[in-house]
C-alpha positions in Angstrom: 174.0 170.9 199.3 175.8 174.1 199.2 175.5 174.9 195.4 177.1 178.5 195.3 180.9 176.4 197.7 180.0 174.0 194.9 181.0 176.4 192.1 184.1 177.9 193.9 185.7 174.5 194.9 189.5 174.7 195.6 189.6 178.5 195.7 190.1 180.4 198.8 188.4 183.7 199.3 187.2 185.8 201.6 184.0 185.7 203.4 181.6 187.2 206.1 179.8 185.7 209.4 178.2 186.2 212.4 178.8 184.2 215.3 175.7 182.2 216.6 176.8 179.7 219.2 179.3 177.7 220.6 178.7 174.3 221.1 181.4 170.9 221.6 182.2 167.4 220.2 184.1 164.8 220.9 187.5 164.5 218.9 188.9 161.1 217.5 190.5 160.4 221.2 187.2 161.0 222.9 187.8 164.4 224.1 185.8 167.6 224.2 186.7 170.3 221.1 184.6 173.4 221.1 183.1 174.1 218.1 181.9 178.0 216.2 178.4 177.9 214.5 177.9 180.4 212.1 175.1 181.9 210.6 174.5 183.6 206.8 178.1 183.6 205.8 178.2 185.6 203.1 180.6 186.4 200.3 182.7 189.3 201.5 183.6 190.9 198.0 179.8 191.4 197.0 177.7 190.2 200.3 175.8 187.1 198.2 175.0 184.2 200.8 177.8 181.7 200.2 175.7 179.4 202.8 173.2 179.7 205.8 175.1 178.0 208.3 178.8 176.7 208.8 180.2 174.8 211.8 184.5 175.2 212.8 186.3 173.9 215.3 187.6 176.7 217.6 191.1 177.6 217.0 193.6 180.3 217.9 191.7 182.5 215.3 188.4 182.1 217.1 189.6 183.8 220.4 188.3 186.9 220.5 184.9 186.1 219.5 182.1 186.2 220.8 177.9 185.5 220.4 176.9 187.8 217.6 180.1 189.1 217.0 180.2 189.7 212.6 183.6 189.3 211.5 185.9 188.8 208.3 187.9 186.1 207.0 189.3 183.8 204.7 188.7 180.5 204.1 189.1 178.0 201.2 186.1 175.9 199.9 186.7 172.3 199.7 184.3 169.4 199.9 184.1 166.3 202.0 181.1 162.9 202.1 178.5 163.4 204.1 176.5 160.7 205.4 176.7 157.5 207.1 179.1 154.7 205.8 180.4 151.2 206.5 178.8 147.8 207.3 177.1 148.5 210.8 175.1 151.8 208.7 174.3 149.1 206.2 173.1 146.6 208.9 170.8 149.9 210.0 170.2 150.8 206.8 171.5 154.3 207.0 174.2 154.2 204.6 173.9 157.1 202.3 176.3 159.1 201.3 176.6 162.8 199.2 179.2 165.5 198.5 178.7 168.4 200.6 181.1 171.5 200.6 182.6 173.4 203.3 185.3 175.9 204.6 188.2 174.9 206.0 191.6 176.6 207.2 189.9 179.8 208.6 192.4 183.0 208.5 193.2 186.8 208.7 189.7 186.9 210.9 188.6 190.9 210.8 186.0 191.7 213.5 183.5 193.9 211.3 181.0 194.2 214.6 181.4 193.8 217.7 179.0 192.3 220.0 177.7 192.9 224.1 177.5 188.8 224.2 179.1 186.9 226.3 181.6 183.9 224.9 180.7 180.4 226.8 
């Protein structure tokens, strides 16, 4: 669990990450959306790690990114279940389920560094 997002729920702030990877999933329709991994986001007021890792979806204010590429922006900590639900995870004996906390509605992204990666 992410206990520092767990303190700040609701609120939305401004933080700091660096792009890791890109990687995909499917959507509810089926289809491919690409998705942002980052890595030791960070508050950006006093540089404390809000969280090790944090996964988006791509969006219009992902664009310019790239592999390695530390940026700025804000976001607004709100938290979701994680876990497995319903009656087939019960049949598999999987269902468990926990509040986690995340970011959501990235914003006002400030490229801090830029990177020589490459943006797949």
């Amino acid at each position: 669990m992410r206990n520092e997002l767990q303190k700040l729920n609701g609120q939305r702030m401004r933080f700091r990450g660096t792009v890791e990877r890109y990687g995909s999933r499917s959507n509810w329709h089926g289809y491919p959306e690409t998705t942002i991994l980052l890595k030791d986001v960070c508050f950006a007021s006093n540089g404390e790690l809000a969280c090790d890792h944090i996964w988006f979806k791509e969006g219009t204010w992902a664009w310019e990114l790239e592999v390695g590429t530390t940026f700025e922006f804000d976001a607004r900590v709100d938290s979701y279940m994680k876990g497995y639900q319903g009656r087939r995870a019960e049949e598999l004996e999987l269902a468990c389920l926990m509040r986690d906390y995340h970011l959501e509605r990235p914003s006002k992204v400030i490229v801090t560094t830029e990177s020589a990666g490459v943006k797949v």
